[in-house]
C-alpha positions as CSV (number, residue, x, y, z in Angstrom):
1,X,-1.2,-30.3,-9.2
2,X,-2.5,-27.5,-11.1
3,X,-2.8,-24.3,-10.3
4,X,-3.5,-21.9,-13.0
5,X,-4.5,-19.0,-10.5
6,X,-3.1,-17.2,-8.1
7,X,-4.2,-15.1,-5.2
8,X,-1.8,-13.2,-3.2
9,X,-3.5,-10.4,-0.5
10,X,-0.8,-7.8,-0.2
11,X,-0.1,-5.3,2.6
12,X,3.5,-3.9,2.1
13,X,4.5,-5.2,5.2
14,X,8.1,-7.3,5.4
15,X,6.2,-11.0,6.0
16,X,4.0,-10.3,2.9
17,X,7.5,-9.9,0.2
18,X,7.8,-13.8,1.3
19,X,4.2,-14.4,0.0
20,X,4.7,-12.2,-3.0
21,X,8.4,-13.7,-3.9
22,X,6.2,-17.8,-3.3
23,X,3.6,-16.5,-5.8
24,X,6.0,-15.6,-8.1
25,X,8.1,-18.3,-7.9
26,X,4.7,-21.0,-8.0
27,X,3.3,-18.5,-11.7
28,X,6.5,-19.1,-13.1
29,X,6.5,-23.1,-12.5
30,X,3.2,-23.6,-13.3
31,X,2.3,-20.6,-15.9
32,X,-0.5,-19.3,-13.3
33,X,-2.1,-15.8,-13.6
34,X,-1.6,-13.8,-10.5
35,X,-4.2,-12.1,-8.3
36,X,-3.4,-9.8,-6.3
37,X,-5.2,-8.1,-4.0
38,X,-5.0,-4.9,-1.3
39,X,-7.8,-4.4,0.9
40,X,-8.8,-0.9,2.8
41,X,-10.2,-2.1,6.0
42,X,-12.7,0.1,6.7
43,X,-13.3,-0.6,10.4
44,X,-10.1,1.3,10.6
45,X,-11.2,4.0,8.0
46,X,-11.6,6.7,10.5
47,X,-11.5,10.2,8.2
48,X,-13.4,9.1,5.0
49,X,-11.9,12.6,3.5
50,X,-8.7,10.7,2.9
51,X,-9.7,8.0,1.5
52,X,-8.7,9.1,-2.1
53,X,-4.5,9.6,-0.8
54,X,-5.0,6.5,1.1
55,X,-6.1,4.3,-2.3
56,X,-3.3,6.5,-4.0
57,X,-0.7,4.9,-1.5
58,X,-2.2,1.5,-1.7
59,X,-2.5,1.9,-5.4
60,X,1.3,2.4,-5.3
61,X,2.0,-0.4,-2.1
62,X,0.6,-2.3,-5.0
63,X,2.5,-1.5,-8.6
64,X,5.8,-2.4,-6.3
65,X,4.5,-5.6,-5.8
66,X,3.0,-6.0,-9.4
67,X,7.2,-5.1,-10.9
68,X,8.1,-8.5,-8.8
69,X,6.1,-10.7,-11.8
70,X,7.8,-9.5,-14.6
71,X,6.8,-11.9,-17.8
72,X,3.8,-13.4,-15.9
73,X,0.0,-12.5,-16.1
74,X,-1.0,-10.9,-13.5
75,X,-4.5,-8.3,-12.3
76,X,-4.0,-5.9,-9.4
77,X,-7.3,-4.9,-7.3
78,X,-8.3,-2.5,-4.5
79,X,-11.0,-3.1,-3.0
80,X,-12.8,-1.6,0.8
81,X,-13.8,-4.0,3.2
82,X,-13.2,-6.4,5.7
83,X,-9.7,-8.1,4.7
84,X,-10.7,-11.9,5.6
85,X,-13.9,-11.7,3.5
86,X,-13.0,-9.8,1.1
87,X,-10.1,-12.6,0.1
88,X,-12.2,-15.1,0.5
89,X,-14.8,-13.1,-1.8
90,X,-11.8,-12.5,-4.6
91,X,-11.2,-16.0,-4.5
92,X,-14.8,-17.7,-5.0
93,X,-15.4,-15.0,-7.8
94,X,-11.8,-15.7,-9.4
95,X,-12.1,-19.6,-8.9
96,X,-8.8,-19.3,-7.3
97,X,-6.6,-22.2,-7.0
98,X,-4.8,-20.8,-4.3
99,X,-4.4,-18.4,-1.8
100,X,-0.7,-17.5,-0.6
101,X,-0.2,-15.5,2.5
102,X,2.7,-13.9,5.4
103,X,1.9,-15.8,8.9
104,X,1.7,-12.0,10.0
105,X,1.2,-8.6,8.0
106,X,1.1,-4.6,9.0
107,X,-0.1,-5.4,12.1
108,X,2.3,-7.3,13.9
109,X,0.0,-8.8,16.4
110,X,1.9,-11.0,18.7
111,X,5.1,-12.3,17.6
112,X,4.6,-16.3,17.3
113,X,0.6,-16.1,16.7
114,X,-0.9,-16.1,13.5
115,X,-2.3,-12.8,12.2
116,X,-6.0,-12.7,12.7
117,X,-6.9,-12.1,8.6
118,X,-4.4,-15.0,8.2
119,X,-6.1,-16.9,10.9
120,X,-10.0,-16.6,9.3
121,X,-9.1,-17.2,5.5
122,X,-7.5,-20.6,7.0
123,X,-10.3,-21.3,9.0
124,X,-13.1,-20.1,6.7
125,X,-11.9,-20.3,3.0
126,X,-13.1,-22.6,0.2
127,X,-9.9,-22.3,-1.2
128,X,-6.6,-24.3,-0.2
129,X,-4.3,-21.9,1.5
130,X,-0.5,-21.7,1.7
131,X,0.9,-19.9,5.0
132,X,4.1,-18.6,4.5
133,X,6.2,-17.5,8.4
């Protein structure tokens, strides 16, 4: 097996340390480089007057996520979009070798169902995906 890169969408929720604490784990065993990746969904971007203190906050969600990887390579992105494709997008352009995801982020949908963002990078992506529960 070799995987040299690593893509890891993070959200700040509980599930999504798992993912982050996997990726870390996988870099460190195999000496991969470490995407990760926040996404704004705009569909719920009501007030585009805030947008700046929302990236702030993401842009923060993500350096506590980036001091987890501490001796490995690793690129941090925000981007606005739709979360499933923009993954999917980060990981053609990146040639990722894999994608590592929570079952379930922020939103908490039901309780034993995978999360819908989950649910279309599995279903959609060119790119092997690990779910983490």
């Amino acid at each position: 097996m070799n995987i040299k890169k690593i893509l890891v969408p993070v959200d700040g929720s509980e599930p999504n340390k798992k993912a982050i604490d996997e990726a870390k784990d996988m870099a460190a065993r195999f000496n991969s480089k470490v995407y990760l990746l926040h996404v704004v969904d705009v569909d719920y971007l009501l007030d585009h007057s805030v947008l700046s203190d929302l990236k702030s906050q993401r842009a923060r969600i993500l350096d506590e996520a980036v001091s987890h990887f501490e001796g490995i390579d690793v690129e941090k992105t925000i981007v606005l979009g739709n979360p499933s494709e923009e993954i999917m997008r980060k990981a053609d352009e990146e040639d990722i070798d894999l994608i590592i995801m929570a079952k379930r982020g922020l939103t908490g949908l039901q309780k034993y169902l995978i999360g819908s963002v989950t649910s279309k990078v599995v279903s959609h992506s060119k790119k092997p995906v690990l779910v983490l529960p």
